[in-house]
C-alpha positions as a LaTeX table, in Angstrom:
\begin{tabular}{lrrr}
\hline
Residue & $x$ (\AA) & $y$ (\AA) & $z$ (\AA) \\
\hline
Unk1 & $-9.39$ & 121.71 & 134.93 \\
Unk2 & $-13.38$ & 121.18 & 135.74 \\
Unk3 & $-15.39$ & 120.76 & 139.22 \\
Unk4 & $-16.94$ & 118.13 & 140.65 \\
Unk5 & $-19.82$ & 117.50 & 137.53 \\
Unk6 & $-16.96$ & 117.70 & 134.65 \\
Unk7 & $-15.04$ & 115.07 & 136.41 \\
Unk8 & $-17.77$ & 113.29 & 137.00 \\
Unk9 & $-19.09$ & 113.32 & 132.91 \\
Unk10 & $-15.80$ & 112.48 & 131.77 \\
Unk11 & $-15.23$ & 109.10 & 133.82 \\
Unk12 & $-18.26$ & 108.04 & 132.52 \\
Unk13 & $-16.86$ & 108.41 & 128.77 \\
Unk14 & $-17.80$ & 111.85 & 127.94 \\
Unk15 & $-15.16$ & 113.95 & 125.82 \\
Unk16 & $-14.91$ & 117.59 & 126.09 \\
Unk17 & $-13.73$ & 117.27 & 122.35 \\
Unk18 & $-17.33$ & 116.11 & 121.40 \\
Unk19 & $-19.81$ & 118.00 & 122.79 \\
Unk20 & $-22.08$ & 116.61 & 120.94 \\
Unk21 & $-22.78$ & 113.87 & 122.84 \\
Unk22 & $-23.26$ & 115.08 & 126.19 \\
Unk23 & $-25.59$ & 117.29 & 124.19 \\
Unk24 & $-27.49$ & 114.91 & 122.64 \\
Unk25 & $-28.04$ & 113.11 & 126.18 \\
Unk26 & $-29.68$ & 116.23 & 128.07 \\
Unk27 & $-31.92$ & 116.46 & 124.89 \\
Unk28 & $-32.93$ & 112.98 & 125.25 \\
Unk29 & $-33.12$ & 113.40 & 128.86 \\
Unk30 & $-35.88$ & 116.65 & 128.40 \\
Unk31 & $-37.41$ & 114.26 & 125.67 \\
Unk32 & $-38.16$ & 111.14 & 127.45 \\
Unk33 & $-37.56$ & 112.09 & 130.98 \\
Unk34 & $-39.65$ & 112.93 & 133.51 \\
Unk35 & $-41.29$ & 116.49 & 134.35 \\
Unk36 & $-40.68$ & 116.56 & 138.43 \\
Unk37 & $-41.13$ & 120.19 & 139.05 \\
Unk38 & $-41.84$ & 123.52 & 137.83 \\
Unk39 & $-41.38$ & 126.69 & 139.29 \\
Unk40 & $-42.72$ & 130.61 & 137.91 \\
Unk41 & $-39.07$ & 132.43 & 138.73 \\
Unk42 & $-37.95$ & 136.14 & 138.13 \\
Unk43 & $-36.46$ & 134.71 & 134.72 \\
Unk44 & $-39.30$ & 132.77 & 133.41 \\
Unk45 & $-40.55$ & 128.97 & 134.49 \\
Unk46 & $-38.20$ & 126.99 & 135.67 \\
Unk47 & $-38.85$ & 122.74 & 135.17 \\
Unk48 & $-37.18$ & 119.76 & 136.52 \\
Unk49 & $-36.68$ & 116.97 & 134.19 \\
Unk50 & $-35.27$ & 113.57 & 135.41 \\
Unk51 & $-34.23$ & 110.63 & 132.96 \\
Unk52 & $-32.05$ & 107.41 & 132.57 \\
Unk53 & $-29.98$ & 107.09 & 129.80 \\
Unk54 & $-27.08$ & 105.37 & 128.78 \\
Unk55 & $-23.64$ & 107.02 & 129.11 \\
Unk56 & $-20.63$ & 106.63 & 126.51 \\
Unk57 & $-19.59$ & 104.26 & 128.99 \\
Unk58 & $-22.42$ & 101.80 & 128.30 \\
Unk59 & $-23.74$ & 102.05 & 132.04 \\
Unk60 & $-27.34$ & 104.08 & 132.69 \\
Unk61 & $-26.80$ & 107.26 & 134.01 \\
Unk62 & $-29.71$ & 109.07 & 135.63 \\
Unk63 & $-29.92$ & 113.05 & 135.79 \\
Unk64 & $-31.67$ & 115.72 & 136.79 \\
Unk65 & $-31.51$ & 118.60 & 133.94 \\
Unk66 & $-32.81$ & 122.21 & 134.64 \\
Unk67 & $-34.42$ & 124.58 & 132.08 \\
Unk68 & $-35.78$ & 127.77 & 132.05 \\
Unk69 & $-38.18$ & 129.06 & 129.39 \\
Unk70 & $-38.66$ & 132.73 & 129.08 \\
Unk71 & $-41.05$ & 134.06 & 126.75 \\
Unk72 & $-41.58$ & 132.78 & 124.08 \\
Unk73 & $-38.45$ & 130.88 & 123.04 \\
Unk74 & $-37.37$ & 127.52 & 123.87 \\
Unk75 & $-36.27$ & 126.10 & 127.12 \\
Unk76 & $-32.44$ & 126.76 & 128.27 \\
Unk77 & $-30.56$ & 124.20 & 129.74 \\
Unk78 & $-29.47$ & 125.50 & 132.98 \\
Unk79 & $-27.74$ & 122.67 & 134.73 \\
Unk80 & $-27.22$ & 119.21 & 134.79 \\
Unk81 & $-26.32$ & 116.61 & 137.32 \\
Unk82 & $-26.34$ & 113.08 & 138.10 \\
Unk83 & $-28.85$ & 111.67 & 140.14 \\
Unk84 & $-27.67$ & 108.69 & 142.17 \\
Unk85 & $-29.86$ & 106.13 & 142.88 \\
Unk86 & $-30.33$ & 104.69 & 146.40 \\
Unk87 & $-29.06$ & 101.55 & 147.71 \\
Unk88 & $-31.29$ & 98.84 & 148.36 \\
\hline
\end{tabular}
């Protein structure tokens, strides 16, 4: 059951039976993060946050989060998805 991305978010510790947590990530991640892009889109602006954070897992996980705000209302998460750093 799940894609790529849920795969991904649950071998690095995150539960499907708490939510919560992978929730409270993308919020910290369009808290602290960085603003890489915005875009004006048929549905309202569209912005590009990128942040590091640390996964249930205890490793930092970086990812890039997508949000539209229409409007007047808050931002909607749109998608998230992990970032991986290159190789030095």
């Amino acid at each position: 059951m799940g894609g790529p991305k849920v795969k991904y978010f649950q071998s690095r510790g995150y539960d499907p039976a708490a939510p919560g947590v992978l929730v409270d990530t993308l919020r910290r991640v369009a808290a602290d993060g960085v603003l890489t892009d915005t875009e004006a889109t048929f549905w309202g602006t569209k912005y590009l946050v990128v942040g590091t954070v640390t996964a249930p897992d205890g490793r930092p996980i970086t990812l890039g989060t997508v949000w539209i705000r229409s409007g007047e209302g808050p931002p909607v998460l749109v998608t998230a998805y992990p970032i991986r750093k290159e190789r030095k």
